[in-house]
C-alpha positions as CSV (number, residue, x, y, z in Angstrom):
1,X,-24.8,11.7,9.2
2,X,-27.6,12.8,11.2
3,X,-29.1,14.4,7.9
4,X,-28.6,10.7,6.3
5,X,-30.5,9.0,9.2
6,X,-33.6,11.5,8.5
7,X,-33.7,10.8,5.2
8,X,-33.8,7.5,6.2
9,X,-36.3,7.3,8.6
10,X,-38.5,9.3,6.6
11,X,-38.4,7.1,3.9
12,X,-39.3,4.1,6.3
13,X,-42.3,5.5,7.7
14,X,-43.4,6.5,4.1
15,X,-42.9,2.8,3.3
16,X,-45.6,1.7,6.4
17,X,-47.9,4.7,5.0
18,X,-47.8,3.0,1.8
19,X,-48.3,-0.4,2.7
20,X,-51.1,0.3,5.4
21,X,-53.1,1.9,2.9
22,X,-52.8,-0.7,0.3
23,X,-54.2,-3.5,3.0
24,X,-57.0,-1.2,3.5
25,X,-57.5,-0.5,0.1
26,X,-57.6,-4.6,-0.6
27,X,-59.8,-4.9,2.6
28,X,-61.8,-2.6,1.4
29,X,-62.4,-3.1,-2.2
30,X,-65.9,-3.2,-1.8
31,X,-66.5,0.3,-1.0
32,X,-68.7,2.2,-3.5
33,X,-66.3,5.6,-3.0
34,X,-68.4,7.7,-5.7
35,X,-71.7,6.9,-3.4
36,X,-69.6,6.8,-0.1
37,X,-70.8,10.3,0.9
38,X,-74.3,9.7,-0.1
39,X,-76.6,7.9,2.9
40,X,-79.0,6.5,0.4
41,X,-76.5,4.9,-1.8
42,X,-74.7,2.9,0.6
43,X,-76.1,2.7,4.4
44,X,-73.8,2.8,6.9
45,X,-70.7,3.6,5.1
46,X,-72.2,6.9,4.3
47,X,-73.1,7.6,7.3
48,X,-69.5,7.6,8.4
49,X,-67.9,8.8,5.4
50,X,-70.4,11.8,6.1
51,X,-69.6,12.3,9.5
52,X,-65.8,12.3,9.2
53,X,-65.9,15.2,7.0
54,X,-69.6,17.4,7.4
55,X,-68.5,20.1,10.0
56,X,-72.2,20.2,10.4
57,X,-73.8,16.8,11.0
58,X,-77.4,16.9,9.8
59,X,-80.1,16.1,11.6
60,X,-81.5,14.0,8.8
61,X,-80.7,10.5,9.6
62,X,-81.7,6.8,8.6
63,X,-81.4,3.6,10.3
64,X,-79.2,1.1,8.3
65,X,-82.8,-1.2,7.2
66,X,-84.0,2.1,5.4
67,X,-81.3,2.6,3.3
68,X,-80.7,1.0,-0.1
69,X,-77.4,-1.0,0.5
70,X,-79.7,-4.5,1.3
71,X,-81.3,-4.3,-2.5
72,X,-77.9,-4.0,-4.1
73,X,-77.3,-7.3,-6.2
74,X,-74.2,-9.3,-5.8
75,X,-73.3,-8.4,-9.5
76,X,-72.9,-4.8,-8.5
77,X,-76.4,-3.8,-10.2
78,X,-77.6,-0.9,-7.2
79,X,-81.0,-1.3,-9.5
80,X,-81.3,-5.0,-9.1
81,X,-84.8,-5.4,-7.3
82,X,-85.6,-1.6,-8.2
83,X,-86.6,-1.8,-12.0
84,X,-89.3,0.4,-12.2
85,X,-91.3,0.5,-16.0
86,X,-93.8,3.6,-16.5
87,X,-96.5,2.7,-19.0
88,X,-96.4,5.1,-21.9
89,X,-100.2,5.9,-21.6
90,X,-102.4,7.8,-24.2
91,X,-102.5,11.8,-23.4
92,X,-106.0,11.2,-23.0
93,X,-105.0,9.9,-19.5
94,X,-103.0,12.4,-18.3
95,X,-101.8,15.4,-19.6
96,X,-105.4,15.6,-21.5
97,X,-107.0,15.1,-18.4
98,X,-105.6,18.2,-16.9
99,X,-105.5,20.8,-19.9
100,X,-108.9,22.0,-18.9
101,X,-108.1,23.5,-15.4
102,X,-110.0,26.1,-14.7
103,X,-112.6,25.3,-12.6
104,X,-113.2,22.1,-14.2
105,X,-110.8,19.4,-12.1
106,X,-112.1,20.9,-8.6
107,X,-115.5,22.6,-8.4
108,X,-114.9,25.7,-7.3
109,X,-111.4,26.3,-8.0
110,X,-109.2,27.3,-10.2
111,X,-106.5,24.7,-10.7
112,X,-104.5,26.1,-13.4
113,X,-102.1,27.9,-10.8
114,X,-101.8,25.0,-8.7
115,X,-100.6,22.8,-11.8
116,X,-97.6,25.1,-12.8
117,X,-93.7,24.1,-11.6
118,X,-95.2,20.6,-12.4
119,X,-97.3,20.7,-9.6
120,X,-95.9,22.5,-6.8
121,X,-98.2,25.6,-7.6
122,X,-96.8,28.9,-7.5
123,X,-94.2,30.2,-5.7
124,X,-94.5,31.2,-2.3
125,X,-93.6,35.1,-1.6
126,X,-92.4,35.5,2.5
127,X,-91.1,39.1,2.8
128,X,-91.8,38.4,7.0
129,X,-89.6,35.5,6.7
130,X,-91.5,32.8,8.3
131,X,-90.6,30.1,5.8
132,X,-86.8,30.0,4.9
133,X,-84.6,29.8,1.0
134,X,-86.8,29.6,-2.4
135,X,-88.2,26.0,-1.7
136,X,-92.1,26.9,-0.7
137,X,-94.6,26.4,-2.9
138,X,-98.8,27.1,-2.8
139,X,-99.3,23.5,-3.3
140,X,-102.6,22.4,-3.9
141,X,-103.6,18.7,-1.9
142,X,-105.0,17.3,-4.8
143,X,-101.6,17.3,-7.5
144,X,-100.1,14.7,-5.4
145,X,-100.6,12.5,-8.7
146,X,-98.8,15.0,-10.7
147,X,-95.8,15.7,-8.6
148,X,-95.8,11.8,-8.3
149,X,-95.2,11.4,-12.1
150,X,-92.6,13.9,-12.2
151,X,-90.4,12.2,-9.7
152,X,-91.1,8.9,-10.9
153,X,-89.2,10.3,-14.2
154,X,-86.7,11.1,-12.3
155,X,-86.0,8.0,-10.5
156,X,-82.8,6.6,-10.9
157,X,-84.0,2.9,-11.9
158,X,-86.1,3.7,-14.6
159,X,-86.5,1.0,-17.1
160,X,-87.3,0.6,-21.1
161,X,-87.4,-2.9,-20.8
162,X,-90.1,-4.0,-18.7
163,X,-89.1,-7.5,-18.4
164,X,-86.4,-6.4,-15.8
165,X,-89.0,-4.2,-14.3
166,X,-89.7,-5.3,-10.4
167,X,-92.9,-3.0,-10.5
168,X,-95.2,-1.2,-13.3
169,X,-96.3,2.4,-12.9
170,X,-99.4,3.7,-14.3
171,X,-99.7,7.2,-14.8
172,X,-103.3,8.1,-14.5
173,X,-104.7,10.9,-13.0
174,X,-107.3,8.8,-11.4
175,X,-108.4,11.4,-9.3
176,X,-108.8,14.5,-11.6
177,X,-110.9,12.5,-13.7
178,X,-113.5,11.5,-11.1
179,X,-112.7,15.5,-9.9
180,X,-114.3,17.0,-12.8
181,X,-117.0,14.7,-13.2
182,X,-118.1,14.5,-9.6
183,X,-121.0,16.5,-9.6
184,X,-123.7,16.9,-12.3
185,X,-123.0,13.5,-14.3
186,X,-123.8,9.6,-14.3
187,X,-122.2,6.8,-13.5
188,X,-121.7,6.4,-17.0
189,X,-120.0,9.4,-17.4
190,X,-117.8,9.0,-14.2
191,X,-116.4,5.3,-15.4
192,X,-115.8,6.1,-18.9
193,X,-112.2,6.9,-18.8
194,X,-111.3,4.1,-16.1
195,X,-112.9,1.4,-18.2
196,X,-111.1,2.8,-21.0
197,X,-107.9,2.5,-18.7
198,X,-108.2,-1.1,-17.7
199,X,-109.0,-2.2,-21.4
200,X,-106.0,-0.6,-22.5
201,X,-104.0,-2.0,-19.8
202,X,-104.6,-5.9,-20.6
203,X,-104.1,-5.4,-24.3
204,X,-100.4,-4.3,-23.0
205,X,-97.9,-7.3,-22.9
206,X,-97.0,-6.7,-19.3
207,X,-100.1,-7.3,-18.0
208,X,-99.7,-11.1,-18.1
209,X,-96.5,-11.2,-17.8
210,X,-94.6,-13.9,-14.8
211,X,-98.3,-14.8,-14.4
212,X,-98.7,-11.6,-12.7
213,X,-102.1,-10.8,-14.3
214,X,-101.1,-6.5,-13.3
215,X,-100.3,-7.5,-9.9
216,X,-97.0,-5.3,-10.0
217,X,-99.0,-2.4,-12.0
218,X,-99.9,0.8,-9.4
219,X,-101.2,4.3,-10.0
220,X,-101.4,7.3,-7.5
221,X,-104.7,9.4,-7.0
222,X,-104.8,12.7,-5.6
223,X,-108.1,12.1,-3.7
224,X,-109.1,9.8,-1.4
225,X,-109.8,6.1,-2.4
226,X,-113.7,6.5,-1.2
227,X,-114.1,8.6,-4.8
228,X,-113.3,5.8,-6.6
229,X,-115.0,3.5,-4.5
230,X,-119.0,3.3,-5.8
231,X,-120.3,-0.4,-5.8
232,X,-123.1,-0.2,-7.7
233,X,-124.5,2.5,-10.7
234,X,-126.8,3.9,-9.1
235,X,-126.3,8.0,-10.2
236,X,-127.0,9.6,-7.0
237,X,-124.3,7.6,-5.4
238,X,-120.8,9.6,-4.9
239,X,-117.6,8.9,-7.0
240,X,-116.4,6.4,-9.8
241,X,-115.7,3.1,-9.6
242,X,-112.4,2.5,-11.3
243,X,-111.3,0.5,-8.1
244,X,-114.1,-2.0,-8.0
245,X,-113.2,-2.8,-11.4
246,X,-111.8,-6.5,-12.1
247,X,-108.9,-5.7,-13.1
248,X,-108.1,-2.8,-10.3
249,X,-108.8,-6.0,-8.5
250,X,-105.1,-7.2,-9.5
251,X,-103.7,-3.3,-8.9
252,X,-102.6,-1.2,-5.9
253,X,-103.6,2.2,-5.8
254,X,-101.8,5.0,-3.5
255,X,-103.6,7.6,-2.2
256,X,-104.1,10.6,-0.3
257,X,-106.6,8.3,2.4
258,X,-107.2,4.5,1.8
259,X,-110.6,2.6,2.6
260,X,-110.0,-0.7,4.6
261,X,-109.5,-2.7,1.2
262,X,-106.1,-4.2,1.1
263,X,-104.6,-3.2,-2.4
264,X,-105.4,0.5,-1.4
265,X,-102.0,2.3,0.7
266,X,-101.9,5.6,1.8
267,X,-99.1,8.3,1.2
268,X,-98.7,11.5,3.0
269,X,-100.2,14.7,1.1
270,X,-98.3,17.1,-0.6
271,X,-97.1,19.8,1.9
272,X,-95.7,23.5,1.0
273,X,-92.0,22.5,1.0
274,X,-90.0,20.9,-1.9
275,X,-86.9,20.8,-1.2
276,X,-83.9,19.9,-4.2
277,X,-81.4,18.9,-1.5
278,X,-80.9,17.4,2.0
279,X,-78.7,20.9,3.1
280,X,-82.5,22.6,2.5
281,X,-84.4,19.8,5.0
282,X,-81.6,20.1,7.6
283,X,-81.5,24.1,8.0
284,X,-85.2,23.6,8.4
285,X,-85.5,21.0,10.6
286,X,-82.8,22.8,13.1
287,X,-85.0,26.1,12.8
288,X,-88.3,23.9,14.0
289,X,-86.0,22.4,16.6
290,X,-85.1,25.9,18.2
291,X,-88.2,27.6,17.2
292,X,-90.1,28.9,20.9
293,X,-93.6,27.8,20.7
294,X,-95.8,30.3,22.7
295,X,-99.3,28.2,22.2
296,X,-99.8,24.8,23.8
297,X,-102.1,24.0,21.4
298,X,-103.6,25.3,18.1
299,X,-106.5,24.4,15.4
300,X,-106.5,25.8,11.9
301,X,-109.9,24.7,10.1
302,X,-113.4,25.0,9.8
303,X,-116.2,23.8,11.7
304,X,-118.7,21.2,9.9
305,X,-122.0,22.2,11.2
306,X,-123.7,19.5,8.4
307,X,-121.5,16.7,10.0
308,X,-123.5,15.9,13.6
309,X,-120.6,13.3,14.5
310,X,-118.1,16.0,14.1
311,X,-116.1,17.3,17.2
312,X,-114.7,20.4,15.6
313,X,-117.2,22.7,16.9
314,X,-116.2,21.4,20.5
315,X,-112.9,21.9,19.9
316,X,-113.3,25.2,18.5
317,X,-114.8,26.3,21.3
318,X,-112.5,24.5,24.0
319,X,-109.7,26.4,22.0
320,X,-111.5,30.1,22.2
321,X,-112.0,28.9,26.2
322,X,-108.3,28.3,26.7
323,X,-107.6,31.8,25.7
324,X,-103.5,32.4,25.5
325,X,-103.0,28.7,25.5
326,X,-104.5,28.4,22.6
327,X,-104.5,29.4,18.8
328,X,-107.1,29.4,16.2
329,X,-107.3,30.0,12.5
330,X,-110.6,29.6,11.5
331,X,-111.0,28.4,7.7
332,X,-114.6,29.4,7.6
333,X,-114.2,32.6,6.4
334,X,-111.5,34.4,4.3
335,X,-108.7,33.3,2.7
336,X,-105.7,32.8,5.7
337,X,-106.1,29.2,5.5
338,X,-104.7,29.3,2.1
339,X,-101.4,31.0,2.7
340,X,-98.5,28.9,3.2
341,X,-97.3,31.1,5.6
342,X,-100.2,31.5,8.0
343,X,-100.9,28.3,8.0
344,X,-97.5,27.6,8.9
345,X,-96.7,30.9,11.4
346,X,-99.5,28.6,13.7
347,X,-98.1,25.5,13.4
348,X,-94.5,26.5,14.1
349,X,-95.9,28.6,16.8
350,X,-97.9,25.5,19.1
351,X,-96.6,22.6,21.1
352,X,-99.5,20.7,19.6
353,X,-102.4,20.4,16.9
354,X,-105.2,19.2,16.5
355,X,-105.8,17.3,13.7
356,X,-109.4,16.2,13.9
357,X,-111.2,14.5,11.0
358,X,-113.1,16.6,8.4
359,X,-115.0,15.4,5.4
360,X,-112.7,12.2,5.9
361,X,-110.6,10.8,7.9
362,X,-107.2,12.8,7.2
363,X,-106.1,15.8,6.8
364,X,-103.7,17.7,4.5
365,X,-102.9,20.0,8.0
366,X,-101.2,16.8,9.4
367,X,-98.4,17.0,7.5
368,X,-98.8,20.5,7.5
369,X,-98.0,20.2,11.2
370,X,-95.2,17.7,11.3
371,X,-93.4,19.9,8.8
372,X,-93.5,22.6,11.4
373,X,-92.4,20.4,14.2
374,X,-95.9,20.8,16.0
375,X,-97.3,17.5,17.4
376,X,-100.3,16.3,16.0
377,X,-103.2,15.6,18.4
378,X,-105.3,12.7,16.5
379,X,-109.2,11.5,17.4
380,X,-109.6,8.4,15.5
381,X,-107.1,6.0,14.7
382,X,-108.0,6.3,11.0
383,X,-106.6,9.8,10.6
384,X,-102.9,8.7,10.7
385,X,-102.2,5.4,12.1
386,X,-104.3,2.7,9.8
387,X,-103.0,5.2,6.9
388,X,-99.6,5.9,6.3
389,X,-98.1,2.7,7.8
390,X,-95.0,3.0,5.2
391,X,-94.3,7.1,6.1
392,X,-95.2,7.1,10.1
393,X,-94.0,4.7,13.2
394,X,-95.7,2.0,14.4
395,X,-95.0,3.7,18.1
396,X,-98.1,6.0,17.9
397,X,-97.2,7.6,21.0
398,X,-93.6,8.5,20.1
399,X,-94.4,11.3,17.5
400,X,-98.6,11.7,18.6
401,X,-101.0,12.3,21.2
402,X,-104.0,10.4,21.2
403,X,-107.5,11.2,22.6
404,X,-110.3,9.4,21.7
405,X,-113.5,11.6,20.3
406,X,-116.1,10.5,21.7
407,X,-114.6,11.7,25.0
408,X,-114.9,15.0,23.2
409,X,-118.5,14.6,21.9
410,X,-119.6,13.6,25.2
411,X,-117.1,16.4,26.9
412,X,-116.0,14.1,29.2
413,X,-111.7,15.5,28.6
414,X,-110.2,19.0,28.6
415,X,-107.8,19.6,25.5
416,X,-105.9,22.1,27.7
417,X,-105.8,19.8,30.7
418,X,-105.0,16.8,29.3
419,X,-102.4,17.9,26.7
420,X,-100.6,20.1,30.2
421,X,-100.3,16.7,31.6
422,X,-97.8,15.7,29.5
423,X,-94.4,15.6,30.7
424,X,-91.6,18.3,29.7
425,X,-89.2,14.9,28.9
426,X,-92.0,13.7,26.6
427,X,-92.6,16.9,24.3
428,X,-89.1,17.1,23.7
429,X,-88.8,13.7,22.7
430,X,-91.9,13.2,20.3
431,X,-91.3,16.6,19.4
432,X,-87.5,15.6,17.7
433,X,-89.1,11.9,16.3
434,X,-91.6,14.9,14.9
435,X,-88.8,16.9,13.5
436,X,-87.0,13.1,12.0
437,X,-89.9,12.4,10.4
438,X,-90.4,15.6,8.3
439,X,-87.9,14.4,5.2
440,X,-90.3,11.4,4.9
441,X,-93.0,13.2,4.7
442,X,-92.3,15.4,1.8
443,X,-91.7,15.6,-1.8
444,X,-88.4,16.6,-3.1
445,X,-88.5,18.8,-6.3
446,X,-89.0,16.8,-9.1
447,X,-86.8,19.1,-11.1
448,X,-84.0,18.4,-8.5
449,X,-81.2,15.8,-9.5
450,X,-80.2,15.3,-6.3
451,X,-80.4,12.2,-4.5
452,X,-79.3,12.8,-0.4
453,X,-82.0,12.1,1.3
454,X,-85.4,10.0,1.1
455,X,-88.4,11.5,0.6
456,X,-92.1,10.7,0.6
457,X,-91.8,9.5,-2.9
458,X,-88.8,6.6,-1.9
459,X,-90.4,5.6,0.5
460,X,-93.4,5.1,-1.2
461,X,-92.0,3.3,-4.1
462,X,-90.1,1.1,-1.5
463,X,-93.2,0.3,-0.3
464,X,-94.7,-0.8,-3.5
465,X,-91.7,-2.6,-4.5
466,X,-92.0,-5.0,-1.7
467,X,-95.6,-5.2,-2.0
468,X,-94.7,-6.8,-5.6
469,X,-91.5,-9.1,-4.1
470,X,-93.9,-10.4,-1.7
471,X,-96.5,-11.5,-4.5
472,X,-93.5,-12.5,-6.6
473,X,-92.7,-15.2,-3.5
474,X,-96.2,-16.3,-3.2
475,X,-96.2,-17.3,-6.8
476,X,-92.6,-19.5,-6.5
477,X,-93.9,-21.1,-3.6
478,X,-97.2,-22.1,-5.4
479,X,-99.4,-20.0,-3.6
480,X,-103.0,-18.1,-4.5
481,X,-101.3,-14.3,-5.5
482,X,-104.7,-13.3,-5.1
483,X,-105.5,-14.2,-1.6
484,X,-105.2,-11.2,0.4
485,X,-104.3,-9.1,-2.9
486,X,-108.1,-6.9,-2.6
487,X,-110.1,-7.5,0.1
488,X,-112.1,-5.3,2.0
489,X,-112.1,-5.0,5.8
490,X,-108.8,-4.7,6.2
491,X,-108.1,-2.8,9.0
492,X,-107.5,-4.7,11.1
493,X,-104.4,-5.7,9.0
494,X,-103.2,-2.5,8.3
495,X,-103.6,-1.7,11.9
496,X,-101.6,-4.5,13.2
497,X,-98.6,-3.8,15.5
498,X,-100.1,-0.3,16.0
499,X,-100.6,0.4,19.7
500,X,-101.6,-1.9,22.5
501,X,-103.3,-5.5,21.6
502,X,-106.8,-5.1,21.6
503,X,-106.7,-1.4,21.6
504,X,-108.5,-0.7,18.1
505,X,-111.5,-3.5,17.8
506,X,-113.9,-1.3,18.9
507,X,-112.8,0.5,15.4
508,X,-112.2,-3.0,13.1
C-alpha cells in the first residue's frame, strides 16, 4: 500500500512538473532559445540565460540599449533595420590599390607585412609572456580600412538586394590612395582615383535610390580625414580632396580622426589584439584588472621639436623629473615603439598615460592604452572626446583625466602632482569603466565566425545605420536631408553633452 501511494504521489508531482512548464513555455513563446545564450542576439534574456549557467561570469557586459533586441522586426526578421549592401567596386579601388606595398602606400615603410592575415599584420611572437593566447598581431594604424572590409563580409546582414539595404558600404581604400600619392605628385594626380570613384558611384542605381541621392553610402579611411581634406588645387597644398567632392558631400566617411565637418565620424584605430571570441576579451580584461601597476604615470612617443605648440618635450622632461613615478619609451630612436609587447609591457605597467597630440590630434597609443587598462591622460578635447562619440562615454571624467595644455606649455601644473591628487576610489573606478570599454574598442578577427560580443566594428556600423534612419525620417517628414548632412564647423555638435556647459567654446 505504502508502495502504491509513492507511485502515486510521484506521478502527481510529475503531472505539476509538466503542466508548469508548459505555462512557461506558452508564456514564453517568444524567446529566441538558439540566441538565448548570446548577449548580442537578444539583450537581456542573454544576459540571464548566460548567467544561470557561465561558472565564470565575464566581465564583458552591455546595457540592454546597446544590444540588438530593439532592431528586431515584429515579423521575426533580426535583420530588419540592418541590411547592409557592399558595392561590388572595380579592383582598381581596392585590392589594386594595395598590390604595390612595398614602400609605395606609406613613405618609408614597408607595408606588405602589415597587409597579411587580412590586415592584422604578422603575428606577434611573446616568449616573456606579456600578452596572453595566439590573438596579437603587429598591426599597422593605417589597415583599419582593410580589416574593416573583412568584417563587413562577415557581417551577419549582408544583403544582395540593395533595395532592402538600410545602409551602402563602399569599399575604397580612401586612404592608401592619397598614401602613396602624398608626396612628389599634383593635385591632379592625388584626385584621379576619387573622381573616378564618385563617377562610378552615380552611374550605380542605388545612388538615387528613396531620393537618397548616396546619403546611406559610407566608406572607411585609414588616415585621418585632414588628408582628404584640400579645398582648393593648389600642388603644394597637403592631401586629396575626395571629401570636398559633391557627391562626398551626400556621403559619410569614418575615420581614424575626423575634421569638425559633420558627415566625417571617427572610429577607434586598430590596436594589437583581435580576438575570435568574447572567452579571449574576458581572460584579458581580468588580467588588466589584477595586473600591479608600479608607474603612476608613463609616455611612450617622440618629441616634435618642428611642432612649437607641442607639449611633448615638457612632458618628456616632467616624466624623466619624476624619476620612479614615471616611465618613458622614447620613439625617437630605435625600434621599441614598434613592438607590441613593449609598447604594451608600459601601458599595462602605469596607472596613467599620457596621450598628448602629435602630428594630429589622436593617437593610435590611446587605444593602445585602454587595451591595457592604463588611463589615458588627454590635453585637448579633440584627442578623444569630439572623436569617437559612438566608441567612448560622454562622462569624460569616468574613464579620463583631463588637463588642459596650455597649463603645460606655460608650466603652470605638475603631471606627478596633479595626477597623485586623484583619489584611490577614483582610479579604481575609471580604471574598471577603462577595462569595460576595451571590447569596444577593438576589432574582432575577421576570420572569426563568432558573434559574442560587440566590437569596434558593431558599434560602428550601428552608428552609421542610425545615421541613415535619421535621414530616412527627415525625408518622410518632408524635410531638407541635406541640412546638417556636410557642414563644416561642427564641433560644437559633435561635442555636445560632453562635459560641463560651456566648458569647450574656447575650443568651437
Amino acid at each position: 500500500m505504502e508502495k502504491n501511494h509513492n507511485i502515486a504521489c510521484a506521478q502527481l508531482w510529475f503531472v505539476i512538473l509538466i503542466a508548469f512548464s508548459l505555462v512557461f513555455f506558452i508564456s514564453h513563446d517568444t524567446i529566441d532559445y538558439n540566441s538565448a545564450f548570446t548577449v548580442e542576439r537578444n539583450g537581456k534574456l542573454a544576459v540571464f540565460f548566460t548567467s544561470l549557467f557561465d561558472t565564470n561570469p565575464p566581465l564583458l557586459t552591455e546595457s540592454p540599449s546597446e544590444t540588438n533586441g530593439s532592431d528586431r522586426d515584429v515579423s521575426g526578421d533580426t535583420c530588419s533595420g540592418r541590411y547592409i549592401y557592399v558595392h561590388d567596386l572595380p579592383s582598381r579601388f581596392n585590392d589594386d590599390v594595395i598590390e604595390n606595398c612595398s614602400y609605395s602606400l606609406v613613405k618609408w615603410f614597408d607595408m606588405c607585412p602589415s597587409l597579411t592575415n587580412l590586415g592584422l599584420g604578422t603575428q606577434v611572437r611573446d616568449p616573456g609572456k606579456v600578452l596572453v593566447e595566439k590573438s596579437w598581431y603587429a598591426t599597422n594604424q593605417f589597415t583599419l580600412a582593410v580589416i574593416f572590409r573583412h568584417r563587413m563580409k562577415g557581417y551577419e546582414c549582408l544583403t544582395n538586394d540593395s533595395s532592402l539595404a538600410s545602409a551602402i558600404f563602399v569599399p575604397f581604400y580612401a586612404g592608401f590612395d592619397i598614401g602613396r600619392h602624398l608626396w612628389g605628385y599634383n593635385t591632379t594626380a592625388r584626385d584621379a582615383l576619387g573622381v573616378e570613384l564618385v563617377s562610378w558611384l552615380k552611374s550605380q542605381p542605388e545612388w538615387t535610390k528613396r531620393g537618397l541621392w548616396g546619403r546611406d553610402h559610407f566608406l572607411i579611411s585609414g588616415r585621418i580625414a585632414w588628408d582628404l581634406r584640400r579645398s582648393d588645387d593648389d600642388d603644394s597644398h597637403w592631401g586629396g580632396k575626395l571629401m570636398q567632392l559633391p557627391e562626398s558631400m551626400n556621403m559619410t566617411m569614418l575615420s581614424i580622426e575626423t575634421t569638425s565637418w559633420s558627415n566625417e565620424f571617427a572610429i577607434p584605430y586598430p590596436t594589437y589584439f583581435h580576438p575570435s571570441a568574447a572567452k579571449q576579451v574576458q581572460q584579458w580584461q581580468k588580467r588588466m584588472k589584477r595586473h600591479r601597476r608600479p608607474y603612476l604615470f608613463s609616455f611612450v612617443g617622440a618629441p616634435r621639436a618642428n611642432m612649437t605648440e607641442s607639449i611633448r618635450g615638457e612632458l618628456i622632461n616632467q616624466c624623466l623629473g619624476s624619476r620612479k613615478k614615471c616611465k618613458l619609451l622614447n620613439c625617437h630612436s630605435g625600434s621599441q615603439c614598434d613592438s607590441p609587447v613593449e609598447v604594451m609591457r608600459v601601458f599595462q605597467n602605469s596607472v596613467f598615460c599620457l596621450q598628448p597630440a602629435g602630428d594630429s590630434y589622436t593617437r593610435r597609443s590611446t587605444f593602445d592604452s585602454i587595451l591595457a587598462g592604463c588611463i589615458p591622460v588627454f590635453f585637448h578635447p579633440f584627442s578623444a572626446y569630439g572623436q569617437y562619440i559612438w566608441h567612448l562615454p560622454r562622462n569624460y571624467s569616468s574613464y579620463s583625466v583631463y588637463i588642459p595644455e596650455e597649463m603645460v606649455r606655460e608650466a603652470r601644473v605638475s603631471i606627478r602632482k596633479r595626477l597623485l591628487q586623484v583619489p584611490k576610489a577614483e582610479i579604481a573606478s575609471m580604471r574598471q569603466e577603462v577595462i569595460n570599454l576595451i571590447p569596444k574598442v577593438i576589432y574582432r578577427d575577421p576570420r572569426s565566425k563568432s558573434e559574442d560580443f560587440k566590437d569596434a566594428f558593431d558599434i560602428a556600423v550601428k552608428g552609421m545605420l542610425e545615421r541613415v534612419g535619421k535621414v530616412r525620417r527627415q525625408i518622410e517628414e518632408g524635410k531638407d536631408p541635406g541640412i546638417g548632412f556636410a557642414e563644416p564647423g561642427s564641433w560644437k555638435l559633435k561635442m555636445d553633452g560632453i562635459g560641463r556647459d560651456h566648458e569647450w567654446d574656447s575650443f568651437l
